[in-house]
N, C-alpha and C positions, 0 to 999 in steps of 0.2 A: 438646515441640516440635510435635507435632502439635493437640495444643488450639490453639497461638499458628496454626499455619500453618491450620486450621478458622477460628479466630477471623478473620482478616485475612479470607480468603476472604469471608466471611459479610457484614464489613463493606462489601466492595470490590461482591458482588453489589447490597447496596443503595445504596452511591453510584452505580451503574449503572444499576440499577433504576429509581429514583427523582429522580435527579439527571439523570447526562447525558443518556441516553438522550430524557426529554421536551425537555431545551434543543435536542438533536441534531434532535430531531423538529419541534420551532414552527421552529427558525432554519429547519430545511428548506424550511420548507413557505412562511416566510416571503418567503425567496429566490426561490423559484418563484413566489410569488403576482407579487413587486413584478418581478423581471424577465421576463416572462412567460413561463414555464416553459423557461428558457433552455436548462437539460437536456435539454429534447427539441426544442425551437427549432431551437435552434443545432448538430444534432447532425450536420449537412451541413458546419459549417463547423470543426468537430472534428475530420473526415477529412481536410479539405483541408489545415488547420494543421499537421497532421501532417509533410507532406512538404513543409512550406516549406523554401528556403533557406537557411541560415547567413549572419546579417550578419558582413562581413570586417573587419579591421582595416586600416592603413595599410600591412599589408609583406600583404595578401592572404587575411593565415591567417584561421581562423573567429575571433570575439570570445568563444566559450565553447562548450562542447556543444550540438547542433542539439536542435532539439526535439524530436524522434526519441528522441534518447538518455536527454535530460531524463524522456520519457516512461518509456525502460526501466528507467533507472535506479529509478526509486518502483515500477514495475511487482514489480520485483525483489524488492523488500521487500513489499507488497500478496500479490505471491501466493506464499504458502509453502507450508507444509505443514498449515497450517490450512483450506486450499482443499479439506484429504483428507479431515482429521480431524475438522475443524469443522466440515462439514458434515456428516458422517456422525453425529457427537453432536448436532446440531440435529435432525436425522430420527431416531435414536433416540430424544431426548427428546421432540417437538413432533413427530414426525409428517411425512408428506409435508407436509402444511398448511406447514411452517416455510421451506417453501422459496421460497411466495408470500410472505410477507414480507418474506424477506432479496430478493427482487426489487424489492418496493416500498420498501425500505429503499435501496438500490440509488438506485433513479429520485430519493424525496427528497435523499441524502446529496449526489448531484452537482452540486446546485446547491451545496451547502456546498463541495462541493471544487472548483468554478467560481470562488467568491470567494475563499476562502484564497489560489487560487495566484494569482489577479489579483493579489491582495494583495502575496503575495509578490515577482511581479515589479517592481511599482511599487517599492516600498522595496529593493529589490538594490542591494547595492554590487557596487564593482570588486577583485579580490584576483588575486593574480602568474598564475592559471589561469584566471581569465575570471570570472566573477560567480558570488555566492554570498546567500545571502535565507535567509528561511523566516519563521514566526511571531515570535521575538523578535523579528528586524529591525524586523518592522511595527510592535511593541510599541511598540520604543523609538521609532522613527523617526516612526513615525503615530500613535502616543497619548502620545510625550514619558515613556513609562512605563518605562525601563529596568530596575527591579528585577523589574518584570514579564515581559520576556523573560529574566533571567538565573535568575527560578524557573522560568518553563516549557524554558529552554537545559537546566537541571541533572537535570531530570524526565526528560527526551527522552533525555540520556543515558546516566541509566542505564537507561532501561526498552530502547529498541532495541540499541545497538551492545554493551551488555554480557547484561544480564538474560535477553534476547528472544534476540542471536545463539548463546549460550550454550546456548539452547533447541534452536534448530535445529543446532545443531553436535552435541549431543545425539541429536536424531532421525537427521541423518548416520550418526555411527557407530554406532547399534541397527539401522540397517537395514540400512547395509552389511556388518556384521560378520557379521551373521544371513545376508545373499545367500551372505560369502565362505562361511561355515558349510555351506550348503546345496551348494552346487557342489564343495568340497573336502574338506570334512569336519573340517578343523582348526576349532577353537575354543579357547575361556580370555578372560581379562581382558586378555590382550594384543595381542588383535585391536583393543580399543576405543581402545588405546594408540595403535598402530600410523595406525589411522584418523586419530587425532585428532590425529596429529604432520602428518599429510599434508595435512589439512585447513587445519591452524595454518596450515601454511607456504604454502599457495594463497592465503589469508585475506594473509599477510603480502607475497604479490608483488606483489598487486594494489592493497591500501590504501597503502603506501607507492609506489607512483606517482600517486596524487591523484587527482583528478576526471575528468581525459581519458581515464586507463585505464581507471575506472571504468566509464566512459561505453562506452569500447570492449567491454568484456567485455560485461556488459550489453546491448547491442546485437546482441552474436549470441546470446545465452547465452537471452534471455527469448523471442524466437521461434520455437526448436528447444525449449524446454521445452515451451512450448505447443501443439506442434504434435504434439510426440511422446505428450503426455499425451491431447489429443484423438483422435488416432488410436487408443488403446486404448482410450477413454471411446465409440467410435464403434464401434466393433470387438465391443465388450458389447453394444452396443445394438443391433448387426445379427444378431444369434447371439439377442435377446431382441425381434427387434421386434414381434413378438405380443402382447408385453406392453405395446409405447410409448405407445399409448390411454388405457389402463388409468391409466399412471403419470401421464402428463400431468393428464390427470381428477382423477387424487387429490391435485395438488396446488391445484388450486382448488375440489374442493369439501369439504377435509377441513383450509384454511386457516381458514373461520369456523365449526369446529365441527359441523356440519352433521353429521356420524357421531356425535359427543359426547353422549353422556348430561350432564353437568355442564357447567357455565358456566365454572368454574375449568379446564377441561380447553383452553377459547379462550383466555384470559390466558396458559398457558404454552404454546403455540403460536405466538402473537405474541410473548411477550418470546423466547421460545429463538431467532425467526428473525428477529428485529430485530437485537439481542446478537451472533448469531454475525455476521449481514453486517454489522456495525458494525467489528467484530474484524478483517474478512476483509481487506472494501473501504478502510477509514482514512480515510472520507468525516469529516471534519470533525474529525478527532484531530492537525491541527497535525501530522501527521510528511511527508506526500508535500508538504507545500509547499518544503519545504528541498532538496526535488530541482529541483521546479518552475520555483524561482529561478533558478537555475545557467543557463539555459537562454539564447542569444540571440535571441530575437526582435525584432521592431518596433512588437507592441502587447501592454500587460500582459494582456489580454485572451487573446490565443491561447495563452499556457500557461491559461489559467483552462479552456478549452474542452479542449485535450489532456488534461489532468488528470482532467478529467471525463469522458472516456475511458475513461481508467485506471479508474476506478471503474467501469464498463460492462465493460469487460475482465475486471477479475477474479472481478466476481460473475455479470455474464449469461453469460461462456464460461464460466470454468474452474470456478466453484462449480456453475454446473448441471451441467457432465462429469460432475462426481462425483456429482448428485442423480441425475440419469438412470442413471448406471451402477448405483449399487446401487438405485434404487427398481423398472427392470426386472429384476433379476436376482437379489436377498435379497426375501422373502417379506416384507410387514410386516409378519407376528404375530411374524416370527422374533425371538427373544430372545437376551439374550445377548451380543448385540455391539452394540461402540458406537464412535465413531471411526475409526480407520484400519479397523481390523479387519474394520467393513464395508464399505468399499472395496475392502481386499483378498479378502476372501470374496466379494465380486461377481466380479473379477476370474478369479479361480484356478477358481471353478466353471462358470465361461463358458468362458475361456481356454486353462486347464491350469496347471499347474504353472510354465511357465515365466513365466508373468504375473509372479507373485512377483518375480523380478529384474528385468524391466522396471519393475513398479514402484518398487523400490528404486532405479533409477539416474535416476527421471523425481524420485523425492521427495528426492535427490540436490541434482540440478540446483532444485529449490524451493528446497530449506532452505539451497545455497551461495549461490545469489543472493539470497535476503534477507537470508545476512550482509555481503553488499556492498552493498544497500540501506541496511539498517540503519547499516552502519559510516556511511555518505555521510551521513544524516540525522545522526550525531552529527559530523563533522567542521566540516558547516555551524555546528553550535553552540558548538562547542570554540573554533571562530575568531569566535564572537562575545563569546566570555566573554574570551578574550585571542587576541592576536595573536603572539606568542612563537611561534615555531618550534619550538623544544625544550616547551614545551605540548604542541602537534599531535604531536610526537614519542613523546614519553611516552601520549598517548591512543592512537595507533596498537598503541603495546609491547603497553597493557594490554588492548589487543579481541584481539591474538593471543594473548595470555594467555587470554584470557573464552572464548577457543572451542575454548582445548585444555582448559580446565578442564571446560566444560561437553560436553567430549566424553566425558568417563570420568568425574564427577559426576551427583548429580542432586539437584540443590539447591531443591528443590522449595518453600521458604520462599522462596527469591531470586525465582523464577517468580510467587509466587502476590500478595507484597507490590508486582510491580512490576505486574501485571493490575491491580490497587486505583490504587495511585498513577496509571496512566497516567489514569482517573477523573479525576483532579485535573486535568492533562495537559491534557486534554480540554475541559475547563470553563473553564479559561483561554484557550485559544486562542479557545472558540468568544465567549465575554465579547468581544474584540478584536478579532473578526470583526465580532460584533453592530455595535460602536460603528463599524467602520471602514465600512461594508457601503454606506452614501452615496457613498462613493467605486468602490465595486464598479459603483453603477448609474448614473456619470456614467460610466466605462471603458466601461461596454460600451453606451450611448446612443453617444459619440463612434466605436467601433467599428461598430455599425449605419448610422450615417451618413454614415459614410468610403465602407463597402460597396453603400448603397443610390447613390453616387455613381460607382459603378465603379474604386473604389482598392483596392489591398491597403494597408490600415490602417497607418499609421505614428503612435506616441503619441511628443511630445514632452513635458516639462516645462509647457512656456509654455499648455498647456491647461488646466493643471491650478493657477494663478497663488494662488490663495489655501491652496495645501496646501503645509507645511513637509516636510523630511525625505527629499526626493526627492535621490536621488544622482546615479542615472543620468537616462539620458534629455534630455540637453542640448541638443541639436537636430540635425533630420535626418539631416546627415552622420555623428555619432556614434552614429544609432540602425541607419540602415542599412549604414553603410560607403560610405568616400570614394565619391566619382561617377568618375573612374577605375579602381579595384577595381571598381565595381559594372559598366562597361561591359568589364572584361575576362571578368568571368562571362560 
């Protein structure tokens, strides 16, 4: 079992390697070239998008999750506990240096996540919760290609809402069991039990109320994480600011080798910190557009902008909390650790002891909100592969299943074959991007010119007259909400 689980591994690093990784990098780079570097253009009008409005429907109510929540929602999923771990194994592997990568990695991938969710919202349909999209949709709807989103639908879900939530349900109950251990002193295999029943059953309140709860949750849930983790990542760093120079410095002059004896020694400093903010951010992996969708707006464009956010979000805050906390506070010759492990050893030797369960209840709140990211990106797909209720039904059973299993398992095969596949995942979506990607740079010309005229942007249909597959978007009143709801706001 271990050859097979090396073997996959092995493979999966070089479809990544070699494969996505360079497509992930030209598309990026391509998108910024042709829209002119819209990721950081447009990065005024990201904030503003943010706190737009909810367009209403005819009895008042919002037409689906504001973009606010759409935001947290992918946010949710985006930053886990990979934010801890994966960046501390990029720095053990690659060095401070890897942390300027996954930055630049970061700046390329948002323009990929600028178009995806364009994307995505263009092609959204309407479903009994408000609208629902992601990659298949555009698949099908904008390349005529349906087998083509029902492979990248079937990939999606098993790598997020089972494989990936499995994971973090996982990390859940190792860290918590360990906090209760350490405060109480009780231990055994039935703490992981106990956790995992608790977990299932949060996992189960919230997925079976659909999208609006999601949404709800999510919305407080991603702000109070961030904010809690920040303040301890801040908190290291005022107890080390001696060192903040120091660390800053060595991540840019220790990203092109510049310390390195060997030339091979720059190659895996780049690939470790491209790789990991690939992993972190989900810039161009087809999963945050299935949130993106959901969302009501007025032009597909301002989820394309919030989206791109998200990606700034999770790698310029929360992936550098964690760079800065252990690169002031663990020594770089220090050996020995890697992953969490250096997070928490930054922690606990700035802190104290009590760090430890602060950090467990901040890695907590990561790994449950990504399994209600995650869950959300597979529901979007479920209901595109069918619409039966009792489907959605049954896929809900088996993510509560997946997270009590993956609380007291550790199926490390199921993990390491679904890292490889999401490879594939990945390549397809970005293929469907490429082709669609004409359409991303008429979206956001018609959005620049709306704004250069003093409008808040409104996309119908009828702009877009030579493009099939469009559902929504039928005119004005159905994009903004009646002109009476909209004069009672």
């Amino acid at each position: 079992m271990d050859e097979i689980d090396a073997g996959i591994a092995a493979a999966g690093d070089q479809l990544w390697t070699w494969v996505v990784l360079p497509i992930v990098a030209l598309l990026g780079l391509y998108i910024t070239v042709r829209s002119g570097a819209v990721q950081i253009r447009m990065l005024p009008e990201m904030i503003r998008t943010l706190g737009d409005k909810t367009p209403r429907d005819q009895d008042g109510k919002p037409q689906s999750v504001s973009s606010f929540q759409a935001f947290t929602i992918s946010a949710a999923s985006r930053v886990g506990t990979g934010n801890i771990a994966g960046v501390g194994t990029a720095i053990a592997i690659g060095g401070p240096g890897a942390v300027f990568w996954m930055w630049l990695m970061a700046t390329v991938g948002a323009a990929s996540a600028f178009a995806e969710s364009t994307l995505a919202q263009l092609f959204k349909v309407r479903d009994a919760n408000g609208f629902r999209g992601g990659p298949a949709y555009y698949m099908s709807r904008g390349l005529g290609a349906r087998w083509m989103g029902v492979a990248f639908a079937v990939i999606l879900i098993f790598c997020f809402p089972f494989a990936f939530s499995a994971l973090q349900a996982n990390t859940i109950a190792l860290t918590t069991s360990s906090a209760i251990t350490q405060i109480t002193g009780a231990e055994g295999g039935w703490l992981l039990w106990v956790v995992g029943i608790l977990t299932a059953v949060l996992t189960g309140l919230i997925v079976f109320g659909g999208v609006r709860r999601i949404a709800n949750v999510t919305q407080g849930l991603v702000p109070v994480m961030a904010l809690a983790y920040l303040l301890l990542g801040l908190a290291v760093v005022v107890v080390h600011l001696d060192e903040l120079p120091a660390a800053f410095a060595s991540i840019f002059t220790q990203a092109f080798g510049f310390n390195e004896v060997l030339g091979a020694a720059l190659g895996q400093i780049v690939l470790t910190g491209v790789k990991r903010g690939m992993f972190s951010n989900e810039a161009g992996l087809g999963s945050a557009p299935n949130a993106g969708a959901a969302a009501a707006v007025t032009h597909p464009a301002k989820q394309g902008f919030v989206q791109s956010l998200g990606v700034y979000f999770d790698t310029m805050l929360v992936c550098s909390i964690t760079a800065f906390t252990i690169l002031v506070a663990v020594p770089i010759e220090k050996g020995g650790l890697t992953g969490v492990e250096l997070t928490e050893h930054a922690l606990t030797s700035s802190l104290g002891g009590w760090a430890t369960i602060a950090l467990a209840v901040v890695v907590f709140m990561l790994a449950f909100s990504s399994i209600i990211g995650n869950y959300y990106y597979g529901e979007a797909s479920i209901e595109f592969i069918s619409a039966k209720p009792m489907v959605l039904t049954v896929f809900r059973v088996l993510v509560v299943v997946a997270v009590l299993a993956g609380s007291v398992a550790a199926p490390s095969l199921v993990w390491t074959l679904a890292d490889a596949i999401m490879g594939v995942m990945a390549v397809i979506n970005l293929v469907a991007v490429a082709l669609l990607s004409g359409l991303v740079f008429r979206l956001l010309r018609d959005y620049s010119n709306q704004r250069r005229e003093g409008l808040d942007p409104v996309f119908t249909r009828a702009l877009l007259p030579d493009v099939r597959g469009i559902e929504c978007w039928e005119d004005t009143e159905s994009v903004t909400g009646p002109i009476d709801v909209v004069r009672r706001r």
